[in-house]
C-alpha positions as CSV (number, residue, x, y, z in Angstrom):
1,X,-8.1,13.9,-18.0
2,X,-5.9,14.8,-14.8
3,X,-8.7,17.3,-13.6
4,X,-11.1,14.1,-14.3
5,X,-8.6,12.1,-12.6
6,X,-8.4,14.0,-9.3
7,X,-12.3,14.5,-9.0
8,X,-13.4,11.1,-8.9
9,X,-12.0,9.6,-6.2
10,X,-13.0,12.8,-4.1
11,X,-16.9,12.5,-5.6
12,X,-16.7,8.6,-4.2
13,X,-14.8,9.2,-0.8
14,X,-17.3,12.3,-0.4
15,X,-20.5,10.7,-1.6
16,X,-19.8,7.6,1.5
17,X,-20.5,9.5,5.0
18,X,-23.5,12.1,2.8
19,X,-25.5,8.3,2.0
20,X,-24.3,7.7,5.3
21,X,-25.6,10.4,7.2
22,X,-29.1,11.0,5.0
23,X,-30.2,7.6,3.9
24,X,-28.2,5.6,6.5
25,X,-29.1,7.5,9.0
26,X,-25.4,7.8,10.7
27,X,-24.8,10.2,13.8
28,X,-22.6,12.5,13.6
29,X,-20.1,11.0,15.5
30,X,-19.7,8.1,12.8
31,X,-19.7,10.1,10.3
32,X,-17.1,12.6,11.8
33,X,-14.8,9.6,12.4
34,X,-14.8,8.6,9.2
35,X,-13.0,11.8,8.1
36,X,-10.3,11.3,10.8
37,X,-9.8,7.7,9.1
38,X,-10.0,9.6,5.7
39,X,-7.4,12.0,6.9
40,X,-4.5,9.4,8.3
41,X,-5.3,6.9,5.0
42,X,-4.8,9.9,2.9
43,X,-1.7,11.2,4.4
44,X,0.5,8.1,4.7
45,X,-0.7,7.0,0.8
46,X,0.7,10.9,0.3
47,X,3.7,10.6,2.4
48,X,4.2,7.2,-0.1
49,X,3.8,8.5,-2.8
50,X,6.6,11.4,-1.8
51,X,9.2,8.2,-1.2
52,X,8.9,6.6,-3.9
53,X,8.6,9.7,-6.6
54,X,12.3,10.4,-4.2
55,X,13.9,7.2,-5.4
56,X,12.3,7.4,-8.9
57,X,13.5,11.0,-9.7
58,X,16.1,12.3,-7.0
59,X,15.1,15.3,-7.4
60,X,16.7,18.6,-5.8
61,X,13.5,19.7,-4.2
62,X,13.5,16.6,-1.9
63,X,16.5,18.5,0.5
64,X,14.9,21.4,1.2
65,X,11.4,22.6,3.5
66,X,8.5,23.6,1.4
67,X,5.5,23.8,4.1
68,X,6.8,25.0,7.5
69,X,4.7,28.2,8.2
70,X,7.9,29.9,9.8
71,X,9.9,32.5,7.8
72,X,13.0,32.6,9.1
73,X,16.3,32.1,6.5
74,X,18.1,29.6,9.0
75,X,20.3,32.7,9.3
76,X,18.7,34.7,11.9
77,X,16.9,37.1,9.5
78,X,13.4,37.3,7.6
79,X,13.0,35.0,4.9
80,X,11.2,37.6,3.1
81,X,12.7,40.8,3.8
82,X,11.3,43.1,2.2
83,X,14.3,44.9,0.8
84,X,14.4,45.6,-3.3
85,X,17.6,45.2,-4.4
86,X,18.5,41.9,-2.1
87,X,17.6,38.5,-3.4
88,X,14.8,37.0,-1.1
89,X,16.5,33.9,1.1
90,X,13.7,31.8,0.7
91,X,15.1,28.6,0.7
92,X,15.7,26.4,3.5
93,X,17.8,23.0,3.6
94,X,15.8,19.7,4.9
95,X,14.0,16.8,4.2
96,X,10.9,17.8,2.6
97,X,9.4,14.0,3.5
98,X,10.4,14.2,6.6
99,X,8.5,17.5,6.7
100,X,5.3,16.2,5.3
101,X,4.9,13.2,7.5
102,X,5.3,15.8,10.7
103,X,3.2,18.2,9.6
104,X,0.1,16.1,8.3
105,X,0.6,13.6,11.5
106,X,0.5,16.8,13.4
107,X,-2.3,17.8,12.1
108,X,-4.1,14.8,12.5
109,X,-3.2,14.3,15.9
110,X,-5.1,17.9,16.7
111,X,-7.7,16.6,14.5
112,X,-8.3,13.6,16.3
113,X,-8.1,15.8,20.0
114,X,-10.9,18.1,18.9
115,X,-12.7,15.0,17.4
116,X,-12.6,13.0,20.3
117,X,-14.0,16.4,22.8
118,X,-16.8,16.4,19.8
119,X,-17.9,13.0,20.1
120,X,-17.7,13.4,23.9
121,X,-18.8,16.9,25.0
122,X,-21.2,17.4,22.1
123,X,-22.4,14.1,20.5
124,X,-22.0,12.4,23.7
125,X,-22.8,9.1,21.4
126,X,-19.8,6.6,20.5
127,X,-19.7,6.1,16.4
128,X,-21.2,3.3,14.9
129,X,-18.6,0.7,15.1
130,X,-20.4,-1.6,11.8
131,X,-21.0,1.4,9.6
132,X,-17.7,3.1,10.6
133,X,-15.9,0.1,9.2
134,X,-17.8,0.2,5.9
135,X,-16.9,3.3,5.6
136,X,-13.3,3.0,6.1
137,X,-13.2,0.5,3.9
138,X,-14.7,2.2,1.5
139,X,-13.0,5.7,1.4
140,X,-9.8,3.7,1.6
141,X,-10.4,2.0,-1.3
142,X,-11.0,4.9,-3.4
143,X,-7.9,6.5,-2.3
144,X,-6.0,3.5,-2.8
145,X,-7.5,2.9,-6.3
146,X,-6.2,6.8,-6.6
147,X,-2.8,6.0,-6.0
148,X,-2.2,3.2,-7.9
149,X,-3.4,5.5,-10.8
150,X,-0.5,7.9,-9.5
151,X,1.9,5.1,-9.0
152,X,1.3,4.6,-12.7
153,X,2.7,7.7,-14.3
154,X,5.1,8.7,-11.1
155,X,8.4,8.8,-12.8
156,X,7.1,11.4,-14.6
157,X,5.7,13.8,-12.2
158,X,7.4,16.6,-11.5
159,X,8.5,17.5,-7.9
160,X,6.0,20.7,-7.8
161,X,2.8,18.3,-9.0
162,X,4.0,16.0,-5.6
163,X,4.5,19.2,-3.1
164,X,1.2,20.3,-4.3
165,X,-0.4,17.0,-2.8
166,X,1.5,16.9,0.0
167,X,0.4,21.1,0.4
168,X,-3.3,20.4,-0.3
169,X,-3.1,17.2,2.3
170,X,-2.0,19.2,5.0
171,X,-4.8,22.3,4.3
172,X,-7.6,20.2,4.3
173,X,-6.5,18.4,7.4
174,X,-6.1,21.7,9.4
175,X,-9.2,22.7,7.2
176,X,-11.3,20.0,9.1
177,X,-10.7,20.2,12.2
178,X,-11.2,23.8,12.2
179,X,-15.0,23.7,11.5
180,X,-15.1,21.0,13.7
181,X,-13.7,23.8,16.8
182,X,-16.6,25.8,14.7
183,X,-19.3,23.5,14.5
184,X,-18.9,22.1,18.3
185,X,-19.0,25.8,19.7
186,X,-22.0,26.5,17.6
187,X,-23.7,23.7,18.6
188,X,-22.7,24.2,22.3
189,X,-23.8,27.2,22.0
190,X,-27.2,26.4,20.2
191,X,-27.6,23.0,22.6
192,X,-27.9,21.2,19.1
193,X,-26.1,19.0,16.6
194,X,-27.8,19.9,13.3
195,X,-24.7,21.6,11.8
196,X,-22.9,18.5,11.1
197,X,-25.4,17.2,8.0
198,X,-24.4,20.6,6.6
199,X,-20.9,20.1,7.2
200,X,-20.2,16.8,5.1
201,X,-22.5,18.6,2.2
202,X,-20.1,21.7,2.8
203,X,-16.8,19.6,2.8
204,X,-17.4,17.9,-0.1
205,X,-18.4,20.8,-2.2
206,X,-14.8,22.1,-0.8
207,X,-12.5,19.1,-2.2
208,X,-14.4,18.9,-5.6
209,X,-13.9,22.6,-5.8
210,X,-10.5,22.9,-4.9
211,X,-9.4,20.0,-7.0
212,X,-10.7,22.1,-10.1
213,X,-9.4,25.5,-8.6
214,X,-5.8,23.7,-8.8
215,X,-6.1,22.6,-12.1
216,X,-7.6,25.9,-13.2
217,X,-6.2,29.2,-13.4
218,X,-3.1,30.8,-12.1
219,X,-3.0,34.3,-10.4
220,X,0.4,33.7,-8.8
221,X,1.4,36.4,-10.9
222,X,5.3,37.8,-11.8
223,X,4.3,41.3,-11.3
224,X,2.3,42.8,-8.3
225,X,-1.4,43.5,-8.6
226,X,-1.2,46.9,-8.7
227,X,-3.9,47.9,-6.0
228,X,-1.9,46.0,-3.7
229,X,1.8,47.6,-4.6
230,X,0.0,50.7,-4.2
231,X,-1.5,50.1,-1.0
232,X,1.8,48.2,0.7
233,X,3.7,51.4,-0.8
234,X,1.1,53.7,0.9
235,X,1.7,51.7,4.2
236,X,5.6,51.2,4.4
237,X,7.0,53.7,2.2
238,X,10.3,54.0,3.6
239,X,11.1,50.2,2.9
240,X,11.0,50.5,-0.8
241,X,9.1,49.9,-4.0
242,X,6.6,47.0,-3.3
243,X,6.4,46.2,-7.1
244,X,10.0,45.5,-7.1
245,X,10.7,43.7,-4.4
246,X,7.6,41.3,-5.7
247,X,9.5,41.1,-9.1
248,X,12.6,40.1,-7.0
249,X,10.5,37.3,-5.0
250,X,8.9,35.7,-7.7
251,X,11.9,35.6,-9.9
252,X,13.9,33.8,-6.4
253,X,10.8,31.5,-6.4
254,X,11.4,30.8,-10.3
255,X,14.6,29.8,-9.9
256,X,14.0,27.8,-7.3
257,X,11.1,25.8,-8.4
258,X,13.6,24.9,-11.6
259,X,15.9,24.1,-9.2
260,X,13.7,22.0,-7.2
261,X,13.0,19.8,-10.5
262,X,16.8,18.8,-11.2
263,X,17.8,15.1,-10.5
264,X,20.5,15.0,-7.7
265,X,24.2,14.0,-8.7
């Protein structure tokens, strides 16, 4: 039901700009505006639905950073040192909200930069300003009738079902806008602008599947594969058995993530 859930809202935002583009007959610049509207709806319902799962639960995940990309400790070393024998510092104090809302605003600032040089460079149309709307409207809707359906259950979640949103919000973001960098230079390149009906076929195949990837399997394993502890033991053997210092790292991760899902005093 959950997997059901999280699938048909993407199937109705997705299946908007594909009518739009071949049986409205959108340009591409319409329809690539509509996943910049897409992108900022989705992140602040996101970013809401971190604040209020805060005040719900309190939970201890909330005062620490779960997405930067940087690995530093905060002490001036390597968050993941690969040392065996050393606990991993992988934890790093903050707000995690605070975190989200820079990173995904970020992200759609850059998005809305490389849309914009798109739409002028490449498309060199304006989007449709009627069938724009409609679709805002439209994709909003779904992802508001999405989070209500969150808001519903919410006390209940646990922090690492909400960091997952907040992870997956930020990928797709960067996601887009990087086939967009692709798809202008190919069409630059090509002096055409047939890649982007491909593209909203393509990015809707990519949410559906990686909203059933997340409910699916798990390969984030305690132990090491072992072709790659025997190849990172090939390359660095003077810093140590791989194997074990994976064993130590997942076990730090553990300990966190049950951390990360105790109420605060």
């Amino acid at each position: 039901m959950d997997r059901l859930r999280r699938v048909l809202p993407l199937l109705g935002i997705n299946a908007i700009p594909i009518a739009g583009v071949f049986a409205g007959g959108w340009s591409g610049a319409t329809a690539l505006s509509l996943y910049w509207w897409e992108n900022l709806i989705g992140s602040l319902l996101v970013a809401l639905r971190l604040l209020v799962h805060r005040r719900l639960t309190r939970k201890r995940g909330y005062g620490r950073l779960h997405l930067s990309l940087t690995t530093g400790n905060g002490e001036g070393g390597s968050a993941r040192e690969w040392k065996p024998g050393r606990r991993p510092k992988i934890a790093r104090k903050g707000s995690f909200v605070g975190e989200f809302a820079l990173a995904a605003l970020a992200a759609t600032a850059v998005h809305g930069l490389v849309l914009w040089l798109v739409v002028v460079k490449v498309l060199d149309r304006s989007p449709d300003g009627s069938a724009l709307r409609l679709g805002v409207l439209g994709v909003a809707g779904f992802q508001l009738a999405a989070f209500l359906f969150d808001l519903k259950g919410l006390r209940h979640r646990s922090f690492a079902w909400v960091k997952e949103q907040a992870q997956a919000t930020v990928n797709r973001v960067t996601l887009i806008h990087l086939v967009l960098i692709v798809g202008a230079w190919v069409s630059l390149r090509g002096g055409g602008t047939g890649f982007f009906g491909p593209f909203v076929v393509i990015k809707a195949m990519a949410d559906v599947g990686n909203a059933l990837a997340r409910g699916g399997m798990n390969l984030d394993t305690p132990e090491a594969p072992a072709w790659l502890a025997a190849t990172m033991n090939r390359l660095a053997p003077s810093r140590g058995d791989f194997g074990e210092y994976w064993r130590e790292l997942k076990a730090e991760e553990g300990r966190l993530a049950a951390e990360d899902e105790q109420a605060q005093r």
